[in-house]
C-alpha positions in Angstrom: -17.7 16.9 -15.1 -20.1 14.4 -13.9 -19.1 11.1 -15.1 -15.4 10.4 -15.2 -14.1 7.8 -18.1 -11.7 5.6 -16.5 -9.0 3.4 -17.9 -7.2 -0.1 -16.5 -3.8 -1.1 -17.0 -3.2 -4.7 -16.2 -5.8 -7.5 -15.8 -4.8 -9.6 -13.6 -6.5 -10.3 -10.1 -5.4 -7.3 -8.8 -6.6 -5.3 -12.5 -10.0 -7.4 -12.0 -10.8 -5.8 -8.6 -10.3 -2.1 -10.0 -12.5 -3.3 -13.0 -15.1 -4.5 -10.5 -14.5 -1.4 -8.0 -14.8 1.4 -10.3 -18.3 -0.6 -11.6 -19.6 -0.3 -8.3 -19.5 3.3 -8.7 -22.6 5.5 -10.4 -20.2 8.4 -11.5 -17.5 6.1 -13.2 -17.7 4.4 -16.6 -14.8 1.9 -17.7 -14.2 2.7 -21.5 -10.9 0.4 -21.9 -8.3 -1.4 -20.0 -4.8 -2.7 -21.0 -2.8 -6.0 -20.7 -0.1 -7.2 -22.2 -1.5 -11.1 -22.5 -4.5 -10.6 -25.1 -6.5 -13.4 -23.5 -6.6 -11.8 -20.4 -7.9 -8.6 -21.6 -10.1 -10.0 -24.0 -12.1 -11.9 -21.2 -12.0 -9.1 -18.9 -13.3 -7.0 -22.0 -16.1 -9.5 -22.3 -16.5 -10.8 -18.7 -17.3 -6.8 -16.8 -18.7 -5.3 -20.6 -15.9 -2.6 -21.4 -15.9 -1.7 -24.8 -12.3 -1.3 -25.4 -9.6 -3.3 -24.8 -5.6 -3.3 -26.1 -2.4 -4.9 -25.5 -0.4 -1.7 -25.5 -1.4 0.8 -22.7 0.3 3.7 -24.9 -2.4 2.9 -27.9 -5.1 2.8 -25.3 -3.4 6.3 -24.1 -3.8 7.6 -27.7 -7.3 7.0 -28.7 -9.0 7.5 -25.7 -8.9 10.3 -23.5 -9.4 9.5 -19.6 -10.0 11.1 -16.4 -8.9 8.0 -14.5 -6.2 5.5 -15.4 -6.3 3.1 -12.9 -2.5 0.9 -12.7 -2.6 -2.8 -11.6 1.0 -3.7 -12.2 4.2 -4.7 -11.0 5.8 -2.1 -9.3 8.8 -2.4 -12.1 6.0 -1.0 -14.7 4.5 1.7 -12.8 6.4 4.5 -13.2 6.6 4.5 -16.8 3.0 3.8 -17.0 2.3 6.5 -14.5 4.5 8.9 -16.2 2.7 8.4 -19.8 -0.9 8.4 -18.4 -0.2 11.5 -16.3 1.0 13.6 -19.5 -2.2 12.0 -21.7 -4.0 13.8 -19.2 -5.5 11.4 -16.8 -5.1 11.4 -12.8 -3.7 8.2 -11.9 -4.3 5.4 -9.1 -1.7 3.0 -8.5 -1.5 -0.2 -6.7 0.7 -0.7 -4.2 3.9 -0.6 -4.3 3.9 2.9 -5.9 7.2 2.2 -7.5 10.8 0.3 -7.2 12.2 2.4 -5.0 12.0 6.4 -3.6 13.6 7.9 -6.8 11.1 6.1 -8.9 8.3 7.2 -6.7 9.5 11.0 -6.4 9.5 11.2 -10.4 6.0 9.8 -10.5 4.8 13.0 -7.9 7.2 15.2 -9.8 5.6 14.6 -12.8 1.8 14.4 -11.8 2.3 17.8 -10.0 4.1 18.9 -13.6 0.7 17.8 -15.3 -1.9 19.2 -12.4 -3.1 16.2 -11.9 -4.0 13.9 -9.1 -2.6 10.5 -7.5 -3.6 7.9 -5.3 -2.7 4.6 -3.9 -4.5 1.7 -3.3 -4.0 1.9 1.0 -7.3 0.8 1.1 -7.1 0.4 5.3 -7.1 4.4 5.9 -10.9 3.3 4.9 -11.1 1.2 7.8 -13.3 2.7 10.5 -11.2 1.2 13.2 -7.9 2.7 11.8 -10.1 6.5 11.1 -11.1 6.0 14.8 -7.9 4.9 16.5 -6.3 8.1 14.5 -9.1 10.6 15.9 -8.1 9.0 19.0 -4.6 9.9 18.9 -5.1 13.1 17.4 -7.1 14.4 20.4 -4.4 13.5 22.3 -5.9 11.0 24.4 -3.0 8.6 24.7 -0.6 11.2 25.6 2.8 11.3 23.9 3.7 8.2 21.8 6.8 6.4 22.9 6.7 3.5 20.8 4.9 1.3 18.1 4.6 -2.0 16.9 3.7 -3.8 14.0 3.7 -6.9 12.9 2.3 -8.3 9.5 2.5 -11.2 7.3 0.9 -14.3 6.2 1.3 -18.5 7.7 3.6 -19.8 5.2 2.5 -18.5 1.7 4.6 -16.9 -0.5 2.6 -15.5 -3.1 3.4 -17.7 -6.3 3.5 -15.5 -9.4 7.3 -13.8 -10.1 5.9 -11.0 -9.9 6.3 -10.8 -6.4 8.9 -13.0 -5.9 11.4 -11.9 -8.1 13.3 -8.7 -7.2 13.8 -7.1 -10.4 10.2 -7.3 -11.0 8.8 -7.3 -7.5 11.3 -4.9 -5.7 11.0 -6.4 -3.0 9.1 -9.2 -0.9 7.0 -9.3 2.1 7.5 -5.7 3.4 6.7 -4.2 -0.3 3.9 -6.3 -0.6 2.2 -7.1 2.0 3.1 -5.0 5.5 3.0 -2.1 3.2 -0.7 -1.7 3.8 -0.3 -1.8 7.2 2.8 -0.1 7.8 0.7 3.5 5.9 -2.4 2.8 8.2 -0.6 3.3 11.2 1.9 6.0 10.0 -1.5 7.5 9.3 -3.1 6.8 12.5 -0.2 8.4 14.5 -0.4 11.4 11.9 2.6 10.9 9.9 5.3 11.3 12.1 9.1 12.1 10.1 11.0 9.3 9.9 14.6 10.2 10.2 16.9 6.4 10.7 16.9 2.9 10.3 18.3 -0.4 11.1 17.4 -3.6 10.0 17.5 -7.4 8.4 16.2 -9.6 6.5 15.7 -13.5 5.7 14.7 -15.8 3.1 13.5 -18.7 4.9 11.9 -20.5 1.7 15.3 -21.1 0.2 16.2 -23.1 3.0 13.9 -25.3 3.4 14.1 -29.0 2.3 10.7 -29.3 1.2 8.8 -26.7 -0.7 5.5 -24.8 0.3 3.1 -27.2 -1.2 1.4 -23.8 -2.7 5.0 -22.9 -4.7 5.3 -24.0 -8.1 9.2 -24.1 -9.7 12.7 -23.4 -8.1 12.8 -22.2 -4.6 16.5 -20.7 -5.8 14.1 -18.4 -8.2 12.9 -16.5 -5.3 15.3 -13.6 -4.5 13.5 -11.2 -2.0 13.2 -11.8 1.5 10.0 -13.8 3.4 11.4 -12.1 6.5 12.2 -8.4 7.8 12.6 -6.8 11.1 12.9 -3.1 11.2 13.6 -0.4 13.7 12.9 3.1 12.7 13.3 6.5 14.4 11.3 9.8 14.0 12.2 13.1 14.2 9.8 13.2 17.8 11.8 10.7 19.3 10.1 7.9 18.9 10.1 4.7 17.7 8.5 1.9 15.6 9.3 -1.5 15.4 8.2 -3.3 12.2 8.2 -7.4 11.5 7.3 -8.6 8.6 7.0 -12.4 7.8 5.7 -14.5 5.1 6.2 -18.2 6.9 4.6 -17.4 9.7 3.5 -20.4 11.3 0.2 -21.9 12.0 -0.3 -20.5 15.8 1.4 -17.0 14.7 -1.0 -13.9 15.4 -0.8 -13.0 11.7 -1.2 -8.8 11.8 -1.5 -6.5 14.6 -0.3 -2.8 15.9 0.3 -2.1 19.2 1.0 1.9 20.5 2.3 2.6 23.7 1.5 6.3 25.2 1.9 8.0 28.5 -1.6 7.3 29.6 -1.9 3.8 28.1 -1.7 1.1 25.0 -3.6 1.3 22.2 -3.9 -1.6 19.4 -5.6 -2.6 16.1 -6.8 -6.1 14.6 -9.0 -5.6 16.8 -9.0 -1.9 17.9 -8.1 -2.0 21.9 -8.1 0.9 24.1 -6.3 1.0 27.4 -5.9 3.7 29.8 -4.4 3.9 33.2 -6.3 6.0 35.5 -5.3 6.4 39.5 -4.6 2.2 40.2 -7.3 1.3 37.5 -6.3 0.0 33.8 -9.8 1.0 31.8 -10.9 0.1 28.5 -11.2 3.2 27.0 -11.5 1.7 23.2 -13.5 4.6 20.8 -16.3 3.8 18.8 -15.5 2.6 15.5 -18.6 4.0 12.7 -19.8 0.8 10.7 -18.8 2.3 7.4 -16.2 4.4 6.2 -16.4 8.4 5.7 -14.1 7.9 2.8 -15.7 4.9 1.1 -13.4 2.5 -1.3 -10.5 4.1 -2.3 -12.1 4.2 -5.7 -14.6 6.1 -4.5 -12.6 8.3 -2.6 -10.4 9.0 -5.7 -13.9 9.9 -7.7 -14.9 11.8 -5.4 -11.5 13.9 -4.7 -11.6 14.8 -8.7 -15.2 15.8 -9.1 -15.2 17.5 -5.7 -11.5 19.3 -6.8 -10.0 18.1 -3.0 -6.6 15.7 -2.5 -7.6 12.1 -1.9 -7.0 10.7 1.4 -3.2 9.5 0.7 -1.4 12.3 -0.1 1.6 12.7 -2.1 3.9 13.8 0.5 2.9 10.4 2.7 2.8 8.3 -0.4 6.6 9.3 -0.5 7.0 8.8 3.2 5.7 5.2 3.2 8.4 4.5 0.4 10.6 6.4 2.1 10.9 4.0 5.2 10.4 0.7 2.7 14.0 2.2 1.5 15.6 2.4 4.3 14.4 -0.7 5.8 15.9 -2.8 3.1 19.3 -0.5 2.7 19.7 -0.8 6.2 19.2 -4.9 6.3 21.8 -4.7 3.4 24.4 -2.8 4.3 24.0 -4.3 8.6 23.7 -1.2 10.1 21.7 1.8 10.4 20.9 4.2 8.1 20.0 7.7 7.5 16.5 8.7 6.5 16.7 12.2 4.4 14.1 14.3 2.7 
């Protein structure tokens, strides 16, 4: 197998940059994609040169078989779209969110593994050579023992305007499915997946409040239903902790995204990678080389890669789970006010 025949489901702006990443790469060829609004697909179709395109994913399923099917959709649409792609035969890549919640997302490993076949998620920072090199850093045990983490994530007052990801029975959830997400994985990752075992949280919807409307939000304020705010506590199975915040009203001053790791020997950070260690009285930068590219490429390629080569992709299924795992908890434990248990 040299040149993999990849589908698209969904053709929105998120579909359009899986059209235009899988055409960036030699050993991929886009034979249809999939949308429910015909004009849409019909101007991708046109637009990027693929020669089929459908309004029903499950037709494009039947009359073409595919290596790759590449999902671009709400997270209320991926696991049936998942599940009937996996048993066409195809490995799948899916957006994030993988799914609505942890059941969802276990069904959608349960039945890839069922199939033999591969998934992925669109965490595209595990590409990023600062995140590869802060998590070479930890490994080697250069920080010492990790105490505590960090994070905070979000944008300076935008909600994202489509219903899609404002509205829960479409969307899931807000701010923390949709946007810390990304950052959330890439430091789970970076500090090597530790087990998360409890959680406490809450949440707020700020936008709903307020007297006058982001000037970027079209309709009813009272239509949005998941939260602009969360701040999260979780506790692994070493002992230690992470503090997530996630906010999309941040305001104009607000340090939009960062990570900060405190160790033994010192502090480490990302956005931008920082490095410092205390040595005798001295605090010294300490901050590792980050390469200029990525070992792992786009996550397209690395998916393309992980099939021809026969190897797992760099998110695995068991941390795909993880990540979902703690996005659970985090909103269980803002509903029901107090802290939760994390289980297998």
């Amino acid at each position: 197998m040299n040149q993999l025949k990849v589908g698209i489901i969904g053709c929105g702006a998120h579909g359009r940059g899986h059209i235009q990443g899988y055409t960036e790469i030699p050993n991929a060829e886009i034979i249809a994609i999939a949308d429910v609004n015909l004009d849409r697909v019909r101007e991708a179709a046109v637009e990027f040169g693929v020669p089929h395109h459908y309004t029903n994913y499950r037709e494009m399923l039947k009359h073409h078989p595919m290596d790759i099917v590449s999902l671009a959709l709400p997270p209320s649409a991926n696991r049936d779209a998942a599940v009937a792609a996996f048993e066409a035969g195809a490995n799948v890549l899916v957006s994030k969110p993988l799914a609505m919640n942890l059941a969802e997302a276990e069904e959608m490993v349960a039945t890839a593994k069922r199939c033999g076949k591969l998934m992925s998620m669109g965490l595209q920072n595990r590409s990023n050579p600062e995140v590869q090199a802060l998590r070479q850093f930890l490994a080697d045990g250069k920080l010492g023992n990790v105490y505590h983490t960090r994070l905070w994530h979000g944008h300076v007052m935008h909600i994202p305007g489509t219903p899609t990801m404002y509205k829960r029975h479409l969307a899931g959830g807000g701010v923390l499915f949709h946007t810390t997400v990304h950052l959330l994985d890439a430091t789970l990752w970076a500090l090597g997946n530790p087990k998360p075992v409890r959680a406490s949280a809450a949440s707020y919807q700020k936008v709903r409040r307020m007297k006058t409307p982001l000037i970027t939000w079209e309709g009813s304020v009272t239509d949005c239903d998941i939260e602009d705010f969360n701040i999260g506590l979780i506790h692994f199975a070493d002992g230690s902790t992470m503090a997530v915040e996630s906010n999309w009203m941040m305001h104009p001053r607000s340090r939009p995204s960062g990570t900060e790791i405190l160790g033994d020997w010192g502090t480490a950070s990302l956005r931008p990678l920082r490095v410092a260690l205390e040595e005798g009285d001295n605090i010294v930068d300490a901050t590792p080389r980050a390469g200029e590219t990525s070992q792992f490429g786009s996550v397209y390629q690395d998916f393309c890669q992980s099939i021809l080569e026969n190897r797992l992709p760099i998110v695995r299924f068991s941390e795909m789970l993880d990540v979902q795992r703690v996005m659970d908890a985090l909103y269980k434990a803002a509903e029901k006010g107090r802290e939760v248990i994390i289980a297998d």
